[in-house]
C-alpha positions as CSV (number, residue, x, y, z in Angstrom):
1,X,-24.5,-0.9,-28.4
2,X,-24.9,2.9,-28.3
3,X,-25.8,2.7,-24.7
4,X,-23.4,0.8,-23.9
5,X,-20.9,3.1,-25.0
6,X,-22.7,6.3,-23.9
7,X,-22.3,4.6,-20.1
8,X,-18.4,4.0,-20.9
9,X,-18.2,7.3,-22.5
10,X,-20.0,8.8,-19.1
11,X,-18.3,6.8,-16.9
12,X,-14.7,7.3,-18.3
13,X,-15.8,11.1,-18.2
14,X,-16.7,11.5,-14.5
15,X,-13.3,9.1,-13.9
16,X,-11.7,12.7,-15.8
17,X,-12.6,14.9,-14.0
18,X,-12.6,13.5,-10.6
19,X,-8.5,13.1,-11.5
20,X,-8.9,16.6,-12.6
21,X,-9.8,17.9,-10.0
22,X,-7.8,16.5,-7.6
23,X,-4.6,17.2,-10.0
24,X,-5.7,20.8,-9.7
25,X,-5.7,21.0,-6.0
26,X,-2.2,19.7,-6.0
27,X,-3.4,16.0,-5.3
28,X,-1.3,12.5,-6.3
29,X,-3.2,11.4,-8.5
30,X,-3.0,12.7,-12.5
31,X,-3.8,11.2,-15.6
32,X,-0.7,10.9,-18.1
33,X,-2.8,9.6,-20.9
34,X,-6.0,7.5,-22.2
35,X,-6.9,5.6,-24.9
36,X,-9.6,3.3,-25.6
37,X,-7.4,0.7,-24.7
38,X,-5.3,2.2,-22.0
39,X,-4.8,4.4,-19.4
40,X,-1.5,6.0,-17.8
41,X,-1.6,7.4,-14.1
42,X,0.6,8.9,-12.3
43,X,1.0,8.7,-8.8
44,X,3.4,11.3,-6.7
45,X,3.4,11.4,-2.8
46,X,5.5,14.3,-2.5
47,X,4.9,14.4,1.2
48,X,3.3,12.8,4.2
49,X,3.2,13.3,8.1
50,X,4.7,10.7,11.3
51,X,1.4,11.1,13.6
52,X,2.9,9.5,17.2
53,X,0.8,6.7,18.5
54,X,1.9,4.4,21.9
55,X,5.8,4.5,20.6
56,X,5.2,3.7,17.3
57,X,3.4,6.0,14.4
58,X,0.8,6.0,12.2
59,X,2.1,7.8,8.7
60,X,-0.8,10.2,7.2
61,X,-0.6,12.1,3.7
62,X,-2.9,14.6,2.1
63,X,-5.8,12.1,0.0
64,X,-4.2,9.3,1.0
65,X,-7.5,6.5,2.4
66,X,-6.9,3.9,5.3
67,X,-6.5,0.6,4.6
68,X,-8.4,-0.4,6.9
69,X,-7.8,-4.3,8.0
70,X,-6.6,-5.1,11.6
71,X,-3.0,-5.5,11.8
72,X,-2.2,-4.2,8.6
73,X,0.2,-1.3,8.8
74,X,-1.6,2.2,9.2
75,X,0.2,3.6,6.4
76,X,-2.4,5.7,3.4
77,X,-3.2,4.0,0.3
78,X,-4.1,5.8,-2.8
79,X,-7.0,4.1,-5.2
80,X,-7.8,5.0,-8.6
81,X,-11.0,4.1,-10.6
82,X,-11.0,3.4,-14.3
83,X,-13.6,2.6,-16.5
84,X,-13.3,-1.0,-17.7
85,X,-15.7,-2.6,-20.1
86,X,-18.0,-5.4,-19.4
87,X,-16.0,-8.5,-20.4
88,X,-13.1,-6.8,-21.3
89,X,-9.7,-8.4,-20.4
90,X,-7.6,-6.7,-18.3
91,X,-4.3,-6.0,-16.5
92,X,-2.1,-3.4,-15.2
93,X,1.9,-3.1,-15.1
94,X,3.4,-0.5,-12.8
95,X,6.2,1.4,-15.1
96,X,8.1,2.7,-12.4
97,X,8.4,2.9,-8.9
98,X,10.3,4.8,-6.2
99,X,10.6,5.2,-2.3
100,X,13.2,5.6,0.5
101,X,13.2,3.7,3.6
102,X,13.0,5.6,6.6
103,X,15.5,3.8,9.3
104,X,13.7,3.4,13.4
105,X,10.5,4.3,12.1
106,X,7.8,1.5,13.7
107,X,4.6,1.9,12.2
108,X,1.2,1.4,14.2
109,X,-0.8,-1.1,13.3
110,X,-4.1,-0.9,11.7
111,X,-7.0,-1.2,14.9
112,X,-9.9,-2.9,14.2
113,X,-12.5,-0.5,13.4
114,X,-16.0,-0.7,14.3
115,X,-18.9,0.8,11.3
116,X,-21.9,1.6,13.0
117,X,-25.6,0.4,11.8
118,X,-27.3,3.6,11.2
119,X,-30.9,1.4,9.6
């Protein structure tokens, strides 16, 4: 039981200060609140970048990952890692959301992309 909740404790910790960190470099991601048995994030994109690519574009923003399946828009996606307890039930409910639509804006689609062997 103890080290089970030493990993949690550990886990949840390094989870901290990874958002921490990138909160302090002026990154999206920032932890609002935590309890044992819940976790607010925050999530701002406050700007991002229209990358031409064969008349359309590919949209780019400061952390944001790929997602990285063929024919899926190539537009960033932002994860975040929590902590969860073996066994534990669990769900997630987004509070709030906002965005703009940007009018004659065609976005590339994702190419297939290739990850090399290196064994």
């Amino acid at each position: 039981m103890i080290k089970n909740l030493f990993k949690h404790t550990a886990a949840f910790t390094l989870f901290f200060c990874a958002t921490s960190l990138l909160a302090k470099e002026g990154g999206p991601v920032k932890l609002i609140s935590s309890t044992n048995n819940e976790s607010i994030i925050k999530i701002d994109v406050n700007s991002f970048s229209k990358k031409p690519a064969n008349g359309e574009f590919v949209i780019t923003t400061p952390y944001g990952g790929s997602i990285l399946q063929k024919g899926c828009p190539d537009v960033p996606k932002f994860t975040v890692s929590l902590a969860v307890p073996s066994g534990a039930q669990m769900n997630y409910e987004i509070i709030d959301a906002k965005y703009t639509d940007h009018q004659n804006t065609d976005v590339a689609p994702q190419k297939e992309r290739y990850l090399v062997n290196t064994i």
